[in-house]
C-alpha positions in Angstrom: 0.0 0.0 0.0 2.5 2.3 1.2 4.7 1.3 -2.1 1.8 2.5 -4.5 1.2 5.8 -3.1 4.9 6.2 -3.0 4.6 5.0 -6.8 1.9 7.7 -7.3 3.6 10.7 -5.5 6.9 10.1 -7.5 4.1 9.9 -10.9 2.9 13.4 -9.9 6.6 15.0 -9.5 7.4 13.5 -12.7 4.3 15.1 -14.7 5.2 18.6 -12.6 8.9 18.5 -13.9 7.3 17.9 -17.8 4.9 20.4 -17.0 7.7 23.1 -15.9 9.9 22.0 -18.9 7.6 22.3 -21.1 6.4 26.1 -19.8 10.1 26.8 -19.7 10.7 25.8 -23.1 7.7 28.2 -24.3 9.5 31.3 -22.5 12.5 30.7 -23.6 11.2 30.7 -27.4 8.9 33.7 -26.9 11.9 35.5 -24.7 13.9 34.7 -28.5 11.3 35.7 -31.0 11.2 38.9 -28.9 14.9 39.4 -29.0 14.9 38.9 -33.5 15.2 41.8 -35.6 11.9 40.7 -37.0 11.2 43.4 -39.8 14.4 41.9 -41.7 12.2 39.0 -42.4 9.4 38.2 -44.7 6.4 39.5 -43.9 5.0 36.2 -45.8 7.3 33.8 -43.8 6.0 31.5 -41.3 8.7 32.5 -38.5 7.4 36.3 -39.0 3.6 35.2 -38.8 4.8 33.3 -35.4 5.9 36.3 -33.8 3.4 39.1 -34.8 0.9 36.6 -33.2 2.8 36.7 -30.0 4.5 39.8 -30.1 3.6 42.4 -32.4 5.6 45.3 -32.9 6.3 48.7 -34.4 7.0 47.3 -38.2 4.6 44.5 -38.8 0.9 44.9 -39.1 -2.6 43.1 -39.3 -4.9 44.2 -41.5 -6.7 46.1 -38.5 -5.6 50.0 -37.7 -4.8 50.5 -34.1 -7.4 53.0 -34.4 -5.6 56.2 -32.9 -5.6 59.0 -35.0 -2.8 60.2 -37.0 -4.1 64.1 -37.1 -6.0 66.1 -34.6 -8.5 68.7 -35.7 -7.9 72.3 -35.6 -11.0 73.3 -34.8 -14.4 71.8 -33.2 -17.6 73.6 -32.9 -21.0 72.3 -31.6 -24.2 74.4 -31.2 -25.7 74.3 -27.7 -28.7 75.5 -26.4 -29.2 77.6 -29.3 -25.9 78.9 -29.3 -22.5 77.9 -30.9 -19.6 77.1 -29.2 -16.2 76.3 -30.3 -12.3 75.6 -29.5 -9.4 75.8 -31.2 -5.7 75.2 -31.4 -5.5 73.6 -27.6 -4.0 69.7 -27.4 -6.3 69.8 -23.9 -9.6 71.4 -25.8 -9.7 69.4 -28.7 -9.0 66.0 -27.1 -11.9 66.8 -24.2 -14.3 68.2 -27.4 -13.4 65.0 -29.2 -14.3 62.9 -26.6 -17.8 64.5 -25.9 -18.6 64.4 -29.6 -17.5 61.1 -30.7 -20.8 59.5 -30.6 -22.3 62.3 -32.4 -19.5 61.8 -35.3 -19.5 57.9 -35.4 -23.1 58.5 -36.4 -22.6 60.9 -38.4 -19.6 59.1 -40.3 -21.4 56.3 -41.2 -23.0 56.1 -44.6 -22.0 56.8 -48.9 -23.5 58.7 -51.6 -21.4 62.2 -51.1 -22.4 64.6 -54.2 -21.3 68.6 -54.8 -23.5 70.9 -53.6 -23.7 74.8 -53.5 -22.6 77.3 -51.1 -26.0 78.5 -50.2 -26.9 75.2 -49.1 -24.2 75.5 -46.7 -25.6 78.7 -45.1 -29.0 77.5 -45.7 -27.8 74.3 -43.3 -26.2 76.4 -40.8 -29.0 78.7 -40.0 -31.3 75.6 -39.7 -30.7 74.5 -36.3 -27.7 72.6 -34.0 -24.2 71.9 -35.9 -21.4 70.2 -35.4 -18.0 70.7 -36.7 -14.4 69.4 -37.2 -11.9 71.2 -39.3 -8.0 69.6 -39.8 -5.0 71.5 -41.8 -4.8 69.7 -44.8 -6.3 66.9 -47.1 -6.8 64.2 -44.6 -8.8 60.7 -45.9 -12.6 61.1 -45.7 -12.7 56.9 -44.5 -9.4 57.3 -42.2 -11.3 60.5 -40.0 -14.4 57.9 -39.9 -12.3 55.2 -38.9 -10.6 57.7 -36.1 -14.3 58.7 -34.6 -16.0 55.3 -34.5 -17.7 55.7 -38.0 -17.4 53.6 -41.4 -17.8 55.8 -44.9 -17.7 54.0 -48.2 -15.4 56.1 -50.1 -14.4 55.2 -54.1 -13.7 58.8 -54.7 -10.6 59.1 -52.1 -11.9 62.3 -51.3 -9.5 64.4 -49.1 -11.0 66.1 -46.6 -10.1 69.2 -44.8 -13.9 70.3 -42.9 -16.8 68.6 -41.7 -20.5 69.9 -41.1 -23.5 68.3 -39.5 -26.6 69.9 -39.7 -29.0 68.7 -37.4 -31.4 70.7 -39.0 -31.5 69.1 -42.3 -30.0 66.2 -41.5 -27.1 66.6 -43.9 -23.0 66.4 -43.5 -21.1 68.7 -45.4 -17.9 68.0 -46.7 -15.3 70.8 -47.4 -12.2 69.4 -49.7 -8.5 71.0 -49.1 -9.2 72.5 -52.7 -12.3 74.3 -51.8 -14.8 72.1 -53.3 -18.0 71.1 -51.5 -20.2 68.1 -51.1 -22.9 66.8 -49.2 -25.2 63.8 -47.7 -27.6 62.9 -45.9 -26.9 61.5 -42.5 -28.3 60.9 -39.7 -27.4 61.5 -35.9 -29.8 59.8 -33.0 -31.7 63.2 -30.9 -29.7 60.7 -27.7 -26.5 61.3 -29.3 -26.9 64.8 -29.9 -28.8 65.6 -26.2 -25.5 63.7 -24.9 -22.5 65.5 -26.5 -24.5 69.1 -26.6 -24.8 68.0 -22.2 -20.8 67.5 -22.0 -19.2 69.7 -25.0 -17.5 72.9 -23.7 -16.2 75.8 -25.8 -16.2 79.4 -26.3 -19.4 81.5 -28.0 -18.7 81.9 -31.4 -20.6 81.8 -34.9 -20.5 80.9 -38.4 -19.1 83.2 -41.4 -21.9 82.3 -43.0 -22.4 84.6 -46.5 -21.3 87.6 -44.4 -18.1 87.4 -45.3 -15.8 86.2 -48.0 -14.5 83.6 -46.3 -16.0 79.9 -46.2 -19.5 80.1 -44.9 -18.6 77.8 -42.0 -15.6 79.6 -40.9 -15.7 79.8 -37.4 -15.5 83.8 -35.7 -15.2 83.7 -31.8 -16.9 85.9 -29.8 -13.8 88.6 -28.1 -10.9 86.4 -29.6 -7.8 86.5 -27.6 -5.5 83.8 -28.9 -2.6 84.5 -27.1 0.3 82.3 -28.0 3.9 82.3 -26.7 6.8 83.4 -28.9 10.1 80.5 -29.6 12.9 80.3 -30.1 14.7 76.6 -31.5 16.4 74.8 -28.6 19.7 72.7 -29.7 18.7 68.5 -30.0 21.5 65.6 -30.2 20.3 62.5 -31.1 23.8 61.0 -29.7 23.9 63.1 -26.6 24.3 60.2 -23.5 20.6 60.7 -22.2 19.0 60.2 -26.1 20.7 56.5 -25.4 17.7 54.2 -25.1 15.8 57.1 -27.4 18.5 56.9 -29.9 17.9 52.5 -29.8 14.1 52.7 -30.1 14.2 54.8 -32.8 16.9 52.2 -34.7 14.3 50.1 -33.6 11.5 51.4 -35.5 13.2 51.4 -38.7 13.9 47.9 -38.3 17.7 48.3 -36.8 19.3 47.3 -33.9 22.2 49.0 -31.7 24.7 46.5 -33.2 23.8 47.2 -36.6 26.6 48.4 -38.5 27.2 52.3 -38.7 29.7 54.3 -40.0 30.9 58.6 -39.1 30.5 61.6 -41.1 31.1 64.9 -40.7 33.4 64.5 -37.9 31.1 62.6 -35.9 28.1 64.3 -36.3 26.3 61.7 -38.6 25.9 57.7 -38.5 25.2 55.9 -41.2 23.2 52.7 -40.5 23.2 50.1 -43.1 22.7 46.4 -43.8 22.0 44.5 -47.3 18.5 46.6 -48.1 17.9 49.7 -47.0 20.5 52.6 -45.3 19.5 55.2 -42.5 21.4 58.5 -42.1 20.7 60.4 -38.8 22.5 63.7 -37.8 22.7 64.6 -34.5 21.3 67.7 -34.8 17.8 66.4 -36.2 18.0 64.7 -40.2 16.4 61.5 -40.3 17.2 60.0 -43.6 16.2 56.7 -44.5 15.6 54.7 -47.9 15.6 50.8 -48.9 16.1 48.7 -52.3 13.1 47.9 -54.6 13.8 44.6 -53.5 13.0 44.2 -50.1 12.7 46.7 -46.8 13.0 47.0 -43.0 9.8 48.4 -42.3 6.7 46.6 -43.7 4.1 48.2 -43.0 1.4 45.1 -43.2 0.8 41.7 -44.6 0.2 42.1 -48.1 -1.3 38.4 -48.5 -5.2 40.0 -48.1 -5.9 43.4 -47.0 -8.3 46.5 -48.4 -7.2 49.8 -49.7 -8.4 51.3 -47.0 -7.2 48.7 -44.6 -3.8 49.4 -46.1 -3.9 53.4 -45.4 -4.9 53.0 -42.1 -1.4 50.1 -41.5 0.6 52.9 -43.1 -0.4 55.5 -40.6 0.3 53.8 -37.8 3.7 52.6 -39.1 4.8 56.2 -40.0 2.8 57.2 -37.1 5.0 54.7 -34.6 8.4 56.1 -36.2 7.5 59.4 -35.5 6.6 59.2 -31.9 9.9 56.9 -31.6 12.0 59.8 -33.3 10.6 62.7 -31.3 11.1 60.9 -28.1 14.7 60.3 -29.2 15.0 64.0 -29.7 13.5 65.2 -26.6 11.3 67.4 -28.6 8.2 68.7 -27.3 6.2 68.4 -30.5 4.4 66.3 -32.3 3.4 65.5 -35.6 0.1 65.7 -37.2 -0.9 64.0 -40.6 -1.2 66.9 -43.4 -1.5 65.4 -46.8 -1.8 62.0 -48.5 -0.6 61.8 -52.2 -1.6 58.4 -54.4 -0.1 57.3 -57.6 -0.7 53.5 -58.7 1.3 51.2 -55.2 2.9 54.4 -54.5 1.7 56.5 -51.1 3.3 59.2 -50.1 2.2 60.5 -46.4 3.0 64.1 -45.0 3.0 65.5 -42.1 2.7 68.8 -40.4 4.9 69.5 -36.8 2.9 70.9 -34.0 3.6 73.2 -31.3 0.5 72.6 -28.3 -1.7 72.0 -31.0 -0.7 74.9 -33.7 1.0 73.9 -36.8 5.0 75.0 -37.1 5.6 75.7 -40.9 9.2 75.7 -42.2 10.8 75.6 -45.6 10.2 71.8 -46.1 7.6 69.5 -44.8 8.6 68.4 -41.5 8.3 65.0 -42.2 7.4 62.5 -45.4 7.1 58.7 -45.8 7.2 56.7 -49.7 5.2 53.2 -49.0 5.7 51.0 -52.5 2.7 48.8 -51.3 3.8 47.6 -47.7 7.7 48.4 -48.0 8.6 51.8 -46.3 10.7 52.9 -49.5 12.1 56.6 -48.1 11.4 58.5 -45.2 12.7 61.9 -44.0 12.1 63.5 -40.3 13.2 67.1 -39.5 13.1 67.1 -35.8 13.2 70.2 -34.0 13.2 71.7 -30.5 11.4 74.7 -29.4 11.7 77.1 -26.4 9.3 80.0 -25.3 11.0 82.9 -25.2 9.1 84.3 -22.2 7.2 87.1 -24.6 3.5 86.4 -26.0 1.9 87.2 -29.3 -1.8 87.6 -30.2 -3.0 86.3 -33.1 -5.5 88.5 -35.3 -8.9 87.7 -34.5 -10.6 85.7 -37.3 -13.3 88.0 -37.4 -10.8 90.7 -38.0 -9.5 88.8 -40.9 -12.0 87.3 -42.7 -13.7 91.1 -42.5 -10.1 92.0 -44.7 -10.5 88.3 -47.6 -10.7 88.6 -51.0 -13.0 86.1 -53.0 -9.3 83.8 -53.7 -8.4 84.0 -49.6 -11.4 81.9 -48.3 -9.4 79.8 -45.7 -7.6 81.4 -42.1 -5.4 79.6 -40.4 -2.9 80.2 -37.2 0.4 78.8 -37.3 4.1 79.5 -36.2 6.5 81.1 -39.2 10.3 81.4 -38.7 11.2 85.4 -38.2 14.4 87.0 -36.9 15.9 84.1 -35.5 12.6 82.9 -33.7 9.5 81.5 -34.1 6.0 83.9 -34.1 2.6 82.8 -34.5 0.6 84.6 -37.0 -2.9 84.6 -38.8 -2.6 83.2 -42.4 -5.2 83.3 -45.6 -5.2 79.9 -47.7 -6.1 80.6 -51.2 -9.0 78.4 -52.9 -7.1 76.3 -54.9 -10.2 75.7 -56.9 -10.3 78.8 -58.4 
């Protein structure tokens, strides 16, 4: 008796043992599939499928988006009470206005069948009862803003999209194009999804340009504008400076590199070239990010091309230029970040451009602050201008909008506020944007 429970005690130690074998053999291959330099590898290949299932990462894709936005809107306006109120150019305002809308937009978002329409529509829809609206700098995706806010758009027309209007009134969403074109459709937005966002939306009192003006008539003019913005100056970066270190090796990282990938100096120093057998990545300490691969093959995939949509594909190059981004501004200690701008299509090719932002205003230079060249999945070139900004101390005020749209010609129908280089520093200023329709 005592021999068989002897014999079934030393059974149970024996399956334990197998057990914790067996569990340490899994972490110890997980633990490796972590450690490869997976975006070296085809995206096709069954040791590359193995890891995304397990790991992920920064450079290999599914065909879902991550769903996190890869622009923030400019401005956001929602009529309350009768009234409309708005907010602009504030990280904090917009992200709390998104938030209280979303539901309102996934609604609204969801649906086909845009068509042109006229301008006295437009102010025919405004003056009809509550409105909601987004506005981005730029020709952003019509399906990758509905994507962001919940919705789902069939779009054949890759139309670019740079304003959006809901009119409660009429039940119609009006679509302004970065070239000044208009269209419409009908949508529809639950009265429970309205009541809600109208209950927790906050904003300043402002109104619509309407045909007052010669602006667009859904330019928004606050009530007593004040933007007050504060005046910079650049701030030095080094990307090789001893505290970028583990900045410095995610952003390697990102482009598919590790810290033992071969570099080599130029410029006494102040530029490494990484390179292996497909692609080549040039970074200067001060800023440059430079990188380009072979036709071949690349380091950066940005998805599985085995079965995916159009749209599905935008949204996986997004996020992969989006990922890069946020690895190379962290490496550069910037306090910026980068906003999606413009998205150019021709046949495989997609090129994706983005705007720098300063708090939630848009910092134009002489040259797009940053551009990525997908062929398909393959990240073909990419260039990053990373910068560092400082407030000087002194403040600006920007000229009311009401101010300047009472001084636009018929060709100066869009405002914008943004930061311009001037005398060595950085000064935020009021802008016209010419209809490039006409």
């Amino acid at each position: 008796m005592r021999g068989a429970k002897r014999s079934a005690k030393n059974t149970a130690k024996n399956i334990s043992l197998l057990v914790l074998c067996g569990l340490m053999g899994v972490l110890c291959a997980v633990n490796w599939l972590m450690g490869l330099n997976i975006a070296q590898m085809p995206a096709d290949s069954a040791l590359r499928r193995l890891h995304d299932r397990f790991v992920g990462g920064a450079v290999g894709y599914e065909i879902r988006s991550s769903g996190v936005s890869a622009a923030d809107p400019a401005q956001m306006a929602l009529t309350v009470d009768g009234k409309l109120y708005g907010v602009q150019y504030n990280l904090t305002d917009i992200d709390a206005g998104i938030t209280a809308t979303r539901s309102l937009w996934s609604q609204a978002l969801t649906g086909e069948g845009l068509r042109p329409a006229d301008e006295s529509e437009l102010c025919t829809a405004l003056r009809s009862g509550s409105c909601a609206l987004l506005r981005y700098h730029g020709a952003i995706p019509m399906q990758s803003i509905a994507g962001w806010l919940g919705g789902s758009w069939k779009d054949n027309n890759r139309l670019q999209v740079e304003t959006l209007v809901y009119a409660a009134g009429v039940q119609r969403l009006f679509v302004r194009m970065a070239d000044g074109r208009l269209y419409a459709a009908d949508a529809a937005v639950s009265q429970n999804a309205l009541e809600e966002a109208q209950k927790n939306f906050r904003g300043l009192s402002c109104s619509f340009a309407g045909d007052a003006y010669a602006v667009y008539p859904e330019t928004l003019l606050f009530d007593s504008e004040a933007l007050s913005l504060p005046v910079l100056k650049p701030a030095q970066i080094n990307l090789f400076a001893g505290q970028s270190g583990t900045g410095l090796e995610d952003l390697l990282g990102a482009f598919g590199y590790t810290a033992y990938t071969d570099f080599y100096n130029e410029q006494d120093g102040t530029v490494r070239v990484f390179l292996d057998d497909t692609s080549t990545l040039r970074l200067n300490a001060s800023g440059l990010v430079q990188y380009a691969s072979t036709d071949g093959s690349a380091t950066v995939s940005a998805y599985d091309e085995s079965d995916i949509t159009a749209a599905a594909a935008l949204d996986a190059q997004l996020d992969c230029a989006r990922l890069i981004l946020d690895a190379a501004q962290r490496a550069g200690d910037t306090d910026t970040h980068a906003s999606l701008y413009a998205v150019e299509r021709s046949g495989e090719q997609t090129t994706l451009i983005f705007l720098q932002m300063y708090s939630g205003v848009p910092v134009l230079g002489d040259a797009d602050f940053a551009t990525f060249v997908f062929d398909g999945s393959a990240l073909r070139t990419a260039t990053i201008r990373l910068q560092k900004f400082q407030p000087t101390g002194g403040k600006r005020t920007v000229m009311p909008a009401k101010q300047a749209a009472a001084g636009a010609s018929g060709a100066e129908r869009g405002l914008m506020a943004a930061y311009r280089a001037q005398d060595g520093q950085y000064v935020p200023s009021r802008f016209y944007l010419k209809n490039a329709a006409e």
